[in-house]
C-alpha positions, 0 to 999 in steps of 0.5 A: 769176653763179649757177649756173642750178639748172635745165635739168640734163637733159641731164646728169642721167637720168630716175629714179624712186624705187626698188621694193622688191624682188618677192619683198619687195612681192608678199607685202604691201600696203605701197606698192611704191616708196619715196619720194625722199630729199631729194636725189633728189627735187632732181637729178628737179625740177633736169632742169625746162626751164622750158619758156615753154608748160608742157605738163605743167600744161596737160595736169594737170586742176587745171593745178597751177604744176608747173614752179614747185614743181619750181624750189622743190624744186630750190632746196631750198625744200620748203616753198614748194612744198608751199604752192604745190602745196597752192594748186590741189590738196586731195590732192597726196600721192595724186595723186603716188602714183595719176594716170597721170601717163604720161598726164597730166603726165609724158607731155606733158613737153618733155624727154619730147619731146626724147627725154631722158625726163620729169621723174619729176613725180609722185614729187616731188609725193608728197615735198613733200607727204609732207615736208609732213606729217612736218615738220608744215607741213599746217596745220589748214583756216583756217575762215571766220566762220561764215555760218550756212549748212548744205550737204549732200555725198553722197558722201566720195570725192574730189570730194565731200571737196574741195568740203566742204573748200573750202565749210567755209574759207568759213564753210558748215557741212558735212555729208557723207553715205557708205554706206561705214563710212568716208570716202574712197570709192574711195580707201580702198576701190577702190584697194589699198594697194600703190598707196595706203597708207590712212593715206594717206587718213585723216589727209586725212580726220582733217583735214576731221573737226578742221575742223568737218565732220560726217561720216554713216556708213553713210547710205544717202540712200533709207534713212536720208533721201530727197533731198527730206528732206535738201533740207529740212536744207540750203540746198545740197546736192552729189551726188557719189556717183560711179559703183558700178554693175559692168558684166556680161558677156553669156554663159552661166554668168556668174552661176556662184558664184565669178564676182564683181564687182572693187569686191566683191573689192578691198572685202573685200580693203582692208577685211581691211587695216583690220582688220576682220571680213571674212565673205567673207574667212573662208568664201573667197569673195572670196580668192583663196589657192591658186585659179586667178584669172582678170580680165577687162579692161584698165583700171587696176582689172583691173590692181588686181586681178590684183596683190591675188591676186597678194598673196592668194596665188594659185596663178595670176593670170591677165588676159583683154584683148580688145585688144592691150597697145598699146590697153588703157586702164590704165596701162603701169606698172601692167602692168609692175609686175603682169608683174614680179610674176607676173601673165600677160596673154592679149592678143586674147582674150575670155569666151565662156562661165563653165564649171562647175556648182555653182562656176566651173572655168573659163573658155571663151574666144576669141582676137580680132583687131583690125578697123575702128575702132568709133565711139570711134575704136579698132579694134573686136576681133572673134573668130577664128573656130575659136580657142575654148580653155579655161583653169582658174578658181577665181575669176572677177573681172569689170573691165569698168568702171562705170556709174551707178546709178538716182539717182531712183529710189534717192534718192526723187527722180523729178525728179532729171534724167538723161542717156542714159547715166544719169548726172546731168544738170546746166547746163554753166554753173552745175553744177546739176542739174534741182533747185534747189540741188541740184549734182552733180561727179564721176563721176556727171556725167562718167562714170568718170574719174580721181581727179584729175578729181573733185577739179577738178570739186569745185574747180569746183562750189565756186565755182557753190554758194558764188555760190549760198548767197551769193545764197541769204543775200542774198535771206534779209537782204532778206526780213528787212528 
């Protein structure tokens, strides 16, 4: 009887990629962990239990056959885990590299469990995937006879490319519509390269352009073409715009120059990456080379941020956190990397006041404590009377998250219907919005989320508008009749 290939974790340590080192790292934006080498990634996949409930897809948004392309990685049998991931995902090489896979899929692991450590799921995605592409086994989208049908996105990020994908293998032609110089949303302009590299995301892209897909950039829907108008153009169209809108903070000087939003900052900072121009880059605005550099917030972009100034070459890099290291909302590993790289985190602390006058020169805060849990069930901070201090900023980046833009109002659609918290409002069951044809996946449903969220819900809303072009055809032939 063979030798079993899996259930070797017990004799095998959890490992991760390498990092390259921080003196080497800290200095660029090139990913900062290599990726497996074939063996590696096989002992990783080989430590899979094979559990009879697989906690890791149950717990993965697109429920990806995680144990299955582990076995088929372990057996040395690359490509047919590459087409089996390829089967519930259209970006598993950025899902590998950029979902809290701690969160998700690795921290529901059963070995995590037993105490033997997760199986390193995400690093051997990124290596199909990224084996994939060198050995030239991504295939071109097999499109479908064409139906004679046109379809409308707006928005290139990633729920909005994932069903553009899908609906044009279906025959649909496809039009996407970004503000953006180019596609990909926060995966090429929120999210750094250190995390991301961009050719990453533009040889997805390079891919959907050779399928047929028409991409519009640099078009505002309200300035280019209202919505109404480009319901006119389409049969269907998909809102997936996601959700840009920076949220404040309430206190005195927060509008003093140097004080600036995250997307703003990490904008400039990818779009210097590219090559381009960058004006805020030139005049210093938006760089923080030799500044003291203060973020405020927890989240994974606070954590972007404090390692892009890092890579700029602040003087200091600070991070403000109202709540402790326990209860902050990013990623441990984020933060670990970010400690390693020089970043100082203030815990229990928050903004009162921006302090100076024609340009921030630093920050008024208090040190906080926790108390009762709020309505979200987390314990709601609350200042220490008497511990307000200050400390030196030259640049100021609020992380504090995103809301959703004024849709209606934006687009020139006032019957576009909104939920109280401003996001769109759609039927549960079909993903459609207060429109006819007109659905709406993504952020600007749910809120912020992650990336791997958009793309399960652009996965979903396929579905809903392929059975609605479908009977939209069917209903055009009985009319012609």
């Amino acid at each position: 009887m063979a030798d079993n290939p899996m259930l070797k974790f017990v004799i095998r340590t959890q490992s991760y990629p390498d990092k390259r080192a921080v003196t080497e790292r800290a200095k660029d934006f090139s990913e900062i962990s290599h990726t497996f080498k074939v063996d590696g990634a096989e002992d990783q996949a080989a430590r899979c239990s094979q559990c009879g409930v697989p906690y890791c897809s149950v717990h993965c948004p697109l429920h990806n056959h995680i144990p299955d392309w582990l076995k088929l990685t372990a057996e040395g049998r690359l490509r047919e885990a590459y087409e089996l991931s390829n089967l519930t995902s259209t970006m598993p090489e950025i899902c590998g590299r950029i979902c809290p896979q701690d969160r998700l899929c690795e921290g529901n692991c059963v070995i995590e469990f037993s105490g033997h450590g997760a199986v390193t799921i995400g690093s051997v995605e990124k290596f199909i995937t990224d084996t994939a592409w060198k050995e030239g086994w991504v295939e071109p989208v097999l499109v479908g006879a064409e139906t004679g049908l046109s379809v409308g996105v707006i928005g290139a990020g990633p729920g909005g490319l994932t069903t553009a994908e899908y609906l044009r293998a279906a025959g649909h032609e496809v039009h996407v519509y970004d503000r953006h110089d180019r596609a990909g949303g926060l995966l090429t302009y929120g999210i750094p390269g250190f995390k991301l590299e961009k050719d990453v995301v533009m040889r997805r892209v390079k891919r959907l352009e050779d399928a047929g897909i028409h991409f519009h950039l640099g078009f505002e829907v309200g300035r280019d073409a209202s919505l109404p108008e480009l319901r006119e153009r389409h049969d269907a169209i998909l809102i997936a715009t996601g959700v840009y809108k920076a949220r404040d903070i309430k206190a005195p000087g927060v509008g003093t120059t140097g004080v600036v939003a995250a997307l703003d900052y990490l904008t400039a900072s990818n779009k210097a990456g590219f090559g381009d121009a960058v004006p805020s880059h030139q005049d210093g605005s938006l760089l923080a080379i030799g500044k003291d550099v203060v973020v405020i917030g927890g989240g994974d972009t606070a954590m972007d941020c404090v390692r892009t100034a890092v890579r700029q070459g602040a003087k200091s890099v600070k991070c403000l956190y109202r709540r402790d290291r326990e209860n902050m909302p990013g990623s441990q590993r984020e933060v670990q990397n970010a400690e390693e790289e020089g970043v100082e985190f203030v815990w229990l602390s928050a903004p009162v006041a921006f302090e100076g006058t024609e340009h921030v020169s630093g920050v008024k805060m208090t040190r906080m404590r926790l108390g009762q849990p709020d309505a979200s069930g987390r314990r709601a901070p609350e200042p220490e009377p008497g511990s307000e201090t200050s400390i030196p900023a030259d640049l100021v980046i609020k992380a504090l998250g995103y809301d959703p833009e004024e849709l209606p109002g934006m687009f020139g659609e006032p019957a576009l219907a909104l939920t109280r918290w401003g996001t769109l409002r759609v039927d549960p069951k079909t993903m459609m919005t207060s429109l006819d044809g007109v659905f709406a996946a993504g952020d600007i449903v749910r809120g912020a989320s992650l990336v791997v969220w958009a793309i399960r819900d652009g996965r979903d809303v396929t579905d809903h508008m392929q059975a609605y072009l479908l009977a939209k055809a069917a209903k055009k032939e009985r009319v012609a009749a």
